[in-house]
C-alpha positions as CSV (number, residue, x, y, z in Angstrom):
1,X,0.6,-6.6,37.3
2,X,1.1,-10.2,36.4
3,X,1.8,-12.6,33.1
4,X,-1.3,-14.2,33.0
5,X,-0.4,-16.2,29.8
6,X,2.2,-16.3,27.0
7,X,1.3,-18.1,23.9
8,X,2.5,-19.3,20.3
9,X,1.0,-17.4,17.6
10,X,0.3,-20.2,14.9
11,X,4.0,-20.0,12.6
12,X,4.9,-18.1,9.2
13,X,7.2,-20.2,7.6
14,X,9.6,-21.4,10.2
15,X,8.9,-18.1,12.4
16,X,7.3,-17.7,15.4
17,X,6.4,-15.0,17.9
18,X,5.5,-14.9,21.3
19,X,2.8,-12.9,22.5
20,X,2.8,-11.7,26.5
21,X,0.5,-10.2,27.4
22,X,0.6,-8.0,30.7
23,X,-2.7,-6.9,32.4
24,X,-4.5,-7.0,35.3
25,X,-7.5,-8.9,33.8
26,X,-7.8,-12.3,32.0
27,X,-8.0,-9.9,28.0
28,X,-6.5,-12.8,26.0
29,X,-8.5,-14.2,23.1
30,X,-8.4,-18.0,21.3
31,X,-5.6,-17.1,18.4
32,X,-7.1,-17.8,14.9
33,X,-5.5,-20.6,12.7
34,X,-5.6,-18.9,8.9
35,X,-8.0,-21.3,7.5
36,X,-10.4,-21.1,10.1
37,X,-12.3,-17.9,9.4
38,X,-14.4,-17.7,6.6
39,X,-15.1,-14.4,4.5
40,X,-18.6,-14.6,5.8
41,X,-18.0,-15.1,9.8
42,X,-15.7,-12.0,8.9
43,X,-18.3,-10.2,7.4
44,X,-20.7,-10.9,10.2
45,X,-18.1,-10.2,12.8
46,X,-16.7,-6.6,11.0
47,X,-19.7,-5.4,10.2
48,X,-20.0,-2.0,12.7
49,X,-18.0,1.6,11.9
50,X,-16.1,0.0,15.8
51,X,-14.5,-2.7,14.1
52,X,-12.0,-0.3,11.9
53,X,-8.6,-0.2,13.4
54,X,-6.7,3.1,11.1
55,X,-3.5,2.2,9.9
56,X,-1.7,5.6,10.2
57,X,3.1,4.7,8.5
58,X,5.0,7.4,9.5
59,X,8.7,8.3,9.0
60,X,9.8,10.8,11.5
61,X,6.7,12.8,11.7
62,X,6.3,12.2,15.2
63,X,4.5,15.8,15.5
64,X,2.1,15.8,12.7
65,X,1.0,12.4,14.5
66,X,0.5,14.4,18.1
67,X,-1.8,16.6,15.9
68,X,-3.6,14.5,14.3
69,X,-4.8,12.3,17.1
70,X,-6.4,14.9,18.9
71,X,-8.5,15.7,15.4
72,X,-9.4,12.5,14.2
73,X,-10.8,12.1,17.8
74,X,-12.8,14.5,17.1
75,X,-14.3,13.7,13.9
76,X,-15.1,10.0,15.3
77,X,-16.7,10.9,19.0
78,X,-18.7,13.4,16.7
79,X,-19.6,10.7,14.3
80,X,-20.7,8.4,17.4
81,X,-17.7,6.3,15.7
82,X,-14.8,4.5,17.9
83,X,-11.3,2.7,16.5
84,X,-8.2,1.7,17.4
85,X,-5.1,3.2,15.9
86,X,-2.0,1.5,14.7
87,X,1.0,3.4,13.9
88,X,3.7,1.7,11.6
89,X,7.1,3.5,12.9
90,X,8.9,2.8,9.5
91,X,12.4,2.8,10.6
92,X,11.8,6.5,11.9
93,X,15.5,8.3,12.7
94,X,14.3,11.0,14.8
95,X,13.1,10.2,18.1
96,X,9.7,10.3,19.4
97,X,9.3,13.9,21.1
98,X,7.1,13.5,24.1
99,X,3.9,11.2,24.6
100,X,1.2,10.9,21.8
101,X,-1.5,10.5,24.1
102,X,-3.5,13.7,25.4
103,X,-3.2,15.1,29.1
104,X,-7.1,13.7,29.2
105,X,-8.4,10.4,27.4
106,X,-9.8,10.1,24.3
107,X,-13.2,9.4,23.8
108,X,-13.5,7.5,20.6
109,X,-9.7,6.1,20.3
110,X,-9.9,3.2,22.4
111,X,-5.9,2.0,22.0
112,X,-3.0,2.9,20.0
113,X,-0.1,0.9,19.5
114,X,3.1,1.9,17.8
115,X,4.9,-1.2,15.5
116,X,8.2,-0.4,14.7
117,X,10.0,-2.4,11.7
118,X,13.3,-3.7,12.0
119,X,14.1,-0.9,9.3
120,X,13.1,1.6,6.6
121,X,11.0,-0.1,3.8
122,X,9.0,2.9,1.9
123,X,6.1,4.0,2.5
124,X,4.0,1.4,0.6
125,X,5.8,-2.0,2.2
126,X,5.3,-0.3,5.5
127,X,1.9,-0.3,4.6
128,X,1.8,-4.0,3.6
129,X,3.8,-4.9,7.0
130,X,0.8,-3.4,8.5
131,X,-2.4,-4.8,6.8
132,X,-0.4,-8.3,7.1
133,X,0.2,-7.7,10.8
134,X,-3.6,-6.7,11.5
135,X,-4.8,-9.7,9.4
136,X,-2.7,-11.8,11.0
137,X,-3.4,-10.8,14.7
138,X,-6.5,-8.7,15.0
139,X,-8.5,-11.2,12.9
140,X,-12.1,-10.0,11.5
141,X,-10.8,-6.5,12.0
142,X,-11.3,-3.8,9.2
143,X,-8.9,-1.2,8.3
144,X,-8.5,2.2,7.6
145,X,-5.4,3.4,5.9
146,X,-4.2,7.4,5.9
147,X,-1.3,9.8,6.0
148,X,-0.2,10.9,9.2
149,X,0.9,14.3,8.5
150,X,-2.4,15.4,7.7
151,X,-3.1,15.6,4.2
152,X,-5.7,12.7,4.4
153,X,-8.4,15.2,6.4
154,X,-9.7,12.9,9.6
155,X,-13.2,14.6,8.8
156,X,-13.2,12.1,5.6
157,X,-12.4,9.2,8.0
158,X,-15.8,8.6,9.0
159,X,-17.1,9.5,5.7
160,X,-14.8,6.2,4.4
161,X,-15.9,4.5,7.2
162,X,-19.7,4.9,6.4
163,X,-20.0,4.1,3.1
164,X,-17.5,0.7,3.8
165,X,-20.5,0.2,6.0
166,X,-23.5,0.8,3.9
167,X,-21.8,-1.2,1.1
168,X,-22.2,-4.4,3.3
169,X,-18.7,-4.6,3.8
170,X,-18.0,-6.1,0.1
171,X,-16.1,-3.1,-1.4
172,X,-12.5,-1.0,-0.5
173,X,-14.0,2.6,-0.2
174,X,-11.3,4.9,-1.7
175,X,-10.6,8.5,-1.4
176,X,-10.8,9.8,-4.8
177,X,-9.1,13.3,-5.2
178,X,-11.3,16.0,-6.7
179,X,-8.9,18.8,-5.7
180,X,-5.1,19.1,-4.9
181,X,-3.6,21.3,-2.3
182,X,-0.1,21.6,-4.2
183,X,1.4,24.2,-6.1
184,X,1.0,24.3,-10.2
185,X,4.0,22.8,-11.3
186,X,2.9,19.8,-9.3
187,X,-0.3,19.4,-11.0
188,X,1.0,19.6,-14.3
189,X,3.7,16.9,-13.8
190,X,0.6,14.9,-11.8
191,X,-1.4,15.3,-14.7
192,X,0.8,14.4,-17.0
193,X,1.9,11.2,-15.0
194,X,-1.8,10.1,-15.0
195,X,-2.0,10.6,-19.0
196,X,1.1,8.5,-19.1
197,X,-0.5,5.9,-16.7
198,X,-3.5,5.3,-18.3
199,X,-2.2,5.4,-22.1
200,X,0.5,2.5,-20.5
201,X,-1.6,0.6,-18.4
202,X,-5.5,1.4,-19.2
203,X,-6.0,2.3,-15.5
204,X,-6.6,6.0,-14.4
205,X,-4.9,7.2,-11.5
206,X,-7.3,8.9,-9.2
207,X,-7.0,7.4,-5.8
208,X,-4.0,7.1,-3.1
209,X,-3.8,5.0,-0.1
210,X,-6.7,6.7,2.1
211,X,-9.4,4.2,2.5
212,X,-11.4,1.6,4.4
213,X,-11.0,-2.2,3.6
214,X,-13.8,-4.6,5.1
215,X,-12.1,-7.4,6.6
216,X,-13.1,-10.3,4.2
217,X,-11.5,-8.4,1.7
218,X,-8.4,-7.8,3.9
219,X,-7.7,-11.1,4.0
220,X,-7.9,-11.5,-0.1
221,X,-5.5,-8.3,-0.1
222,X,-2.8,-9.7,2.3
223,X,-1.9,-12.6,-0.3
224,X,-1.4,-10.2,-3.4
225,X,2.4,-10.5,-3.9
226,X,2.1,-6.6,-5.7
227,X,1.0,-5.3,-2.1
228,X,4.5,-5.3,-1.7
229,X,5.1,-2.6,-4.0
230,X,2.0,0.0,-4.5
231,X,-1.4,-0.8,-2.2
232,X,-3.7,0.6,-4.6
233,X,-2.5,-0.4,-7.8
234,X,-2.3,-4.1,-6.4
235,X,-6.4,-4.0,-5.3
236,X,-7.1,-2.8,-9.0
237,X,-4.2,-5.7,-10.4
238,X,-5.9,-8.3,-8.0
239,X,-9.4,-6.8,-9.5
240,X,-10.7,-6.8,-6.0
241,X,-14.0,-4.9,-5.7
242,X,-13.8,-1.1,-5.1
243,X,-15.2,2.2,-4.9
244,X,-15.3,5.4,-4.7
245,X,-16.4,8.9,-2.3
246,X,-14.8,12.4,-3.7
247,X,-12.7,14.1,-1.4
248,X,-10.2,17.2,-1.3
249,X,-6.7,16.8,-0.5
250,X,-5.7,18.7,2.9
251,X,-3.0,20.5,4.0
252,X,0.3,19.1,5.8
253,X,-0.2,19.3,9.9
254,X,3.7,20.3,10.4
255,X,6.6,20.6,8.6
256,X,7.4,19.6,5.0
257,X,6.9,16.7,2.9
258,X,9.8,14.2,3.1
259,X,9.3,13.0,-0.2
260,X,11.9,14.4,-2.8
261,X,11.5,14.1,-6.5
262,X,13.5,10.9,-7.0
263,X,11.2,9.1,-4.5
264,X,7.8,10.9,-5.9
265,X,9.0,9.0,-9.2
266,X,10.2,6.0,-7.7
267,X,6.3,6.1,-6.3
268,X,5.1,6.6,-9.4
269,X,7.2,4.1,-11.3
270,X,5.9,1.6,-8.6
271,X,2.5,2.0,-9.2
272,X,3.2,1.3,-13.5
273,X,5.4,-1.3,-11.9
274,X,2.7,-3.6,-10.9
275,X,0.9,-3.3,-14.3
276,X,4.6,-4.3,-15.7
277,X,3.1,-7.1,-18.2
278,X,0.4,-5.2,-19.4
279,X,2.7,-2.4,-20.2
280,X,4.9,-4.9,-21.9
281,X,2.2,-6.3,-24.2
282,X,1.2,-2.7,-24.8
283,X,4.6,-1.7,-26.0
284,X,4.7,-4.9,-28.5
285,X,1.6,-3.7,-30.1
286,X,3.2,-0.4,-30.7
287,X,6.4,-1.8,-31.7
288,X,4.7,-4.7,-33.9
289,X,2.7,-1.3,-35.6
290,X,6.0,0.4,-36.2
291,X,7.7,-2.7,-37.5
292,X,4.2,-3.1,-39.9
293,X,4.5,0.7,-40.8
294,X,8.5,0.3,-42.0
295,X,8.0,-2.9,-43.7
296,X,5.6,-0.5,-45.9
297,X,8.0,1.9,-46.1
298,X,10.5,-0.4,-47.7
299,X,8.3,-1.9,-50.2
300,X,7.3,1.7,-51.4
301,X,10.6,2.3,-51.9
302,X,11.8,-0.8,-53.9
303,X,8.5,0.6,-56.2
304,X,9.4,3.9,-56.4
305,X,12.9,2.4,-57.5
306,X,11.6,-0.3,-60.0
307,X,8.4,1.6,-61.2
308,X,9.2,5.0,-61.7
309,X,12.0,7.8,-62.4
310,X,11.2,9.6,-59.5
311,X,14.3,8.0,-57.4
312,X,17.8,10.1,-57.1
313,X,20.1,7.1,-57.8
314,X,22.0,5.2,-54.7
315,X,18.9,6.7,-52.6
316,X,16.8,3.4,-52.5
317,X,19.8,1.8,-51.2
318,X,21.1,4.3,-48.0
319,X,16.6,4.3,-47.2
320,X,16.6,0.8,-47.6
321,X,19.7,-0.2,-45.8
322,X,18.3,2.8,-43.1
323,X,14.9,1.3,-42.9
324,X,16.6,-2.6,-42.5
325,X,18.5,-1.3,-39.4
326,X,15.8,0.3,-37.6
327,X,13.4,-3.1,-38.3
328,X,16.0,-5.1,-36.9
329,X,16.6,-2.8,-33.6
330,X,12.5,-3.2,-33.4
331,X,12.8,-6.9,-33.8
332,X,15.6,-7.0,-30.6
333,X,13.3,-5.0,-28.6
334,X,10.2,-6.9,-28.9
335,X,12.3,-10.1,-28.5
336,X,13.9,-8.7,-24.9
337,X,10.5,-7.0,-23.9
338,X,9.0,-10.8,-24.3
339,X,11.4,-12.6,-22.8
340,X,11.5,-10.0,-19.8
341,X,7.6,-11.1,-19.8
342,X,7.9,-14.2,-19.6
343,X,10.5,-14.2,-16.7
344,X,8.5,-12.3,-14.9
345,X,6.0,-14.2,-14.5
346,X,8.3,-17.1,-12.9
347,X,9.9,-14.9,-10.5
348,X,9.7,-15.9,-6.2
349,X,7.5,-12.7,-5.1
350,X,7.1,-11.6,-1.7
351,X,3.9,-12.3,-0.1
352,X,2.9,-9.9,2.2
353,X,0.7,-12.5,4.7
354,X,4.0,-14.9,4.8
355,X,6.9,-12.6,4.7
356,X,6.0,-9.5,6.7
357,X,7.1,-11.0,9.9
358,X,10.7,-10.7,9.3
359,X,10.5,-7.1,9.0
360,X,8.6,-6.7,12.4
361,X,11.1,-5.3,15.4
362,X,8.3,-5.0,17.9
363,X,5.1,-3.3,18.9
364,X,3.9,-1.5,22.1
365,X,1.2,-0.1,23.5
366,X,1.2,3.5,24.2
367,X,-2.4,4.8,24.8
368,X,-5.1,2.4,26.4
369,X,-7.8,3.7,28.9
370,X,-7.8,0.1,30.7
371,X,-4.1,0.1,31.2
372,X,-3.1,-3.0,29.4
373,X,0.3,-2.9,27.6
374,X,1.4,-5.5,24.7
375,X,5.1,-7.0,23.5
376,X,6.2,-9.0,20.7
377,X,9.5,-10.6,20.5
378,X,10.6,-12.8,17.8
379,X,10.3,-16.6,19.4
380,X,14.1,-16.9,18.8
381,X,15.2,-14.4,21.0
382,X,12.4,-14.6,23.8
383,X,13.6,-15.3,27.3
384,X,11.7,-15.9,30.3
385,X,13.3,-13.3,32.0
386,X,12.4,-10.6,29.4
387,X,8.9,-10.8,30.7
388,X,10.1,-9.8,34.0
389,X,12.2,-7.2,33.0
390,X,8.7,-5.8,31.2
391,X,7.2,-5.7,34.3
392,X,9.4,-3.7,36.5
C-alpha cells in the first residue's frame, strides 16, 4: 500500500486537517468548498435508501454495538437497502473488546468507521460532532441517527429510511414512540415531564433522536447553534420540516442503561433548555396574571375597609402590607426573567458546522470489504513521517 495523495480539507476557522488516504486504488474525491453545493444538487445526489450513512454515539457499549451490527445487517440486505456506519466513540473509558466486524462480510454495511472525540461531551454534542463531521466530509450524504445499545430496533431503520425517501427528501422522518419498554415508575415521571414540557414550551414531546435527515436538510441543521444541546428540540426550534412514522421502543442489546437520574434530568432540562425564551415569556404572562390578580386583591381590601364593617381592625393593614410584599417579589422576578432574555439572546453560541472540529481526536476505518483504511490528524500536529508509520 501506498499514499497516493494527502490533501487540505478547506479550513474551520483557523483549523485545518489533513486527510491521507491509504489504498491501493486512486478512491479520493474533489473536496467540497461549503458554498458550493446547493440544496437541490443535494437533493438530486441523496436521493436513494444507499446514500444514508447511520450515525450510531456510544459510551462504553462496545458490546451492544457487536450486536447490533450483525442485526441491522440484517434488516437492510433484507430491505435490498445498503449504508455506511459511523460510530461516535464519545470519550468511551472501557476499551474496545475484540473486532466489530463479523468473521464473514456484511452484505449491506459497506464501511464503518469509528470517530473518537478528544473527550466526553454527552450524548447529544456527540451527536452534533457527528452530523457536522458527515456534512462536512461526506457531502450530499443523508443520515440516520440511533442508539447503539439497541433500544432503537434496526427493523425500523429501513422503515425511517423509506419514508425519508418517499417524502422526496424534504422532511426529517422521526421515530415517534407509541409504546415504552420501561418499568411504571418511569412512565409516570415520562409523562409527567411531557405535561410539564408542553404547558412550558407549547411543544409535545413524542420523538427522541432515531431518525433519517435528507441531506439538504442536514446542511440547514449543522448551523443551528441549539444542536449543541438537544438534536430534536433544535429541528422543531429551527422549525425545520419534519415528520412522523409510529414505532415501539425496544429492549437494551446488553447490559444496563448508563444513564442515571441526574443525567435523565439534565436531558430533559436540555431539551426545555433550547425553548429557554419561550419559557421565559411564558412565565411573564403568568407572573403579569398573578401581579393583575393581587393588585385586585388589594383594592378589595382597601373597600372592604372604607365601605363596610366587615373588617377586624389592623387587618387591612398586615393583608395589605402582605399583598405589597409579594407584588414587589413578582415585580423582581419578571424584571430578572427579562433581563436573563434579553442576554440571551446576545450570547456567542457554539455552532456545530464551525466548532465541532476541535472536539475531533481522530477517526479510523475498521470494517471495509475493499480494504481501504482512513486517518485524520489535526494539520498542526501532522508529520510526514506519521504517514509512514500508518503504513507499517
Amino acid at each position: 500500500m501506498h499514499i497516493e495523495k494527502a490533501e487540505i480539507v478547506p479550513p474551520v476557522l483557523s483549523q485545518q486537517i489533513v486527510l491521507i488516504r491509504c489504498t491501493r486504488q486512486h478512491l479520493l474525491t474533489p473536496q467540497w468548498h461549503p458554498n458550493c453545493i446547493t440544496a437541490k444538487a443535494m437533493n438530486e445526489a441523496a436521493g436513494t435508501s444507499d446514500d444514508f450513512i447511520i450515525l450510531i454515539p456510544i459510551y462504553n457499549d462496545w458490546h451492544a454495538v457487536r450486536l447490533l451490527l450483525p442485526a441491522l445487517d440484517e434488516e437492510l440486505t433484507a430491505n435490498g437497502m445498503s449504508a455506511d456506519i459511523l460510530i461516535v466513540d464519545d470519550g468511551s473509558t472501557a476499551a474496545q473488546q475484540g473486532s466489530l466486524t463479523p468473521l464473514v462480510e456484511f452484505e449491506a454495511i459497506r464501511a464503518i468507521d469509528i470517530l473518537s472525540l478528544r473527550r466526553n461531551l454527552g450524548h447529544q454534542r456527540a451527536i452534533a460532532v457527528g452530523l457536522s463531521f458527515i456534512e462536512s466530509n461526506r457531502r450530499g450524504r443523508s443520515v440516520l441517527v440511533m442508539d447503539g445499545d439497541g433500544e432503537d430496533d434496526p427493523a425500523d431503520v429501513p422503515r425511517l429510511i423509506r419514508e425519508c425517501v418517499a417524502k422526496n427528501m424534504t422532511r426529517i422522518i422521526f421515530a415517534a414512540r407509541i409504546r415504552r419498554s420501561e418499568n411504571w415508575l418511569f412512565k409516570v415521571c415520562y409523562h409527567s415531564y411531557r405535561l410539564l414540557h408542553y404547558l412550558l414550551t407549547g411543544v409535545s414531546v413524542r420523538v427522541g433522536n432515531f431518525s433519517a435527515i435528507p441531506a439538504s436538510i442536514l446542511r440547514r441543521l449543522v448551523a443551528v447553534s441549539e444542536l449543541w444541546n438537544h438534536y430534536a428540540a433544535a429541528v422543531y426550534k429551527a422549525r425545520l420540516p419534519s415528520d412522523g412514522i409510529p414505532t415501539s421502543r425496544g429492549q437494551r442489546l446488553n447490559g444496563q442503561p448508563h444513564m442515571s437520574l441526574v443525567a435523565l434530568v439534565v436531558h430533559g432540562l436540555s431539551a426545555m433548555a433550547v425553548f429557554g425564551d419561550r419559557i421565559g415569556v411564558r412565565l411573564l404572562i403568568v407572573l403579569g396574571a398573578a401581579m393583575s390578580c393581587l393588585a385586585a386583591v388589594i383594592f378589595i381590601v382597601f373597600g372592604v375597609r372604607a365601605f363596610t364593617t366587615l373588617a377586624i381592625p389592623g387587618w387591612a393593614t398586615y393583608v395589605t402590607g402582605l399583598l405589597i410584599v409579594m407584588l414587589m417579589q413578582m415585580l423582581l422576578v419578571v424584571l430578572v426573567f427579562a433581563f436573563v432574555i434579553l442576554a440571551a439572546r446576545d450570547n456567542a453560541s457554539i455552532v456545530p458546522s464551525r466548532d465541532y472540529v476541535h472536539f475531533v481526536d481522530s477517526i479510523e476505518r475498521v470494517y471495509e470489504p475493499i480494504h481501504e483504511s482512513v486517518h485524520w490528524r489535526r494539520a498542526g500536529s501532522f508529520r510526514a513521517g506519521d504517514a509512514l508509520e500508518m503504513l507499517r
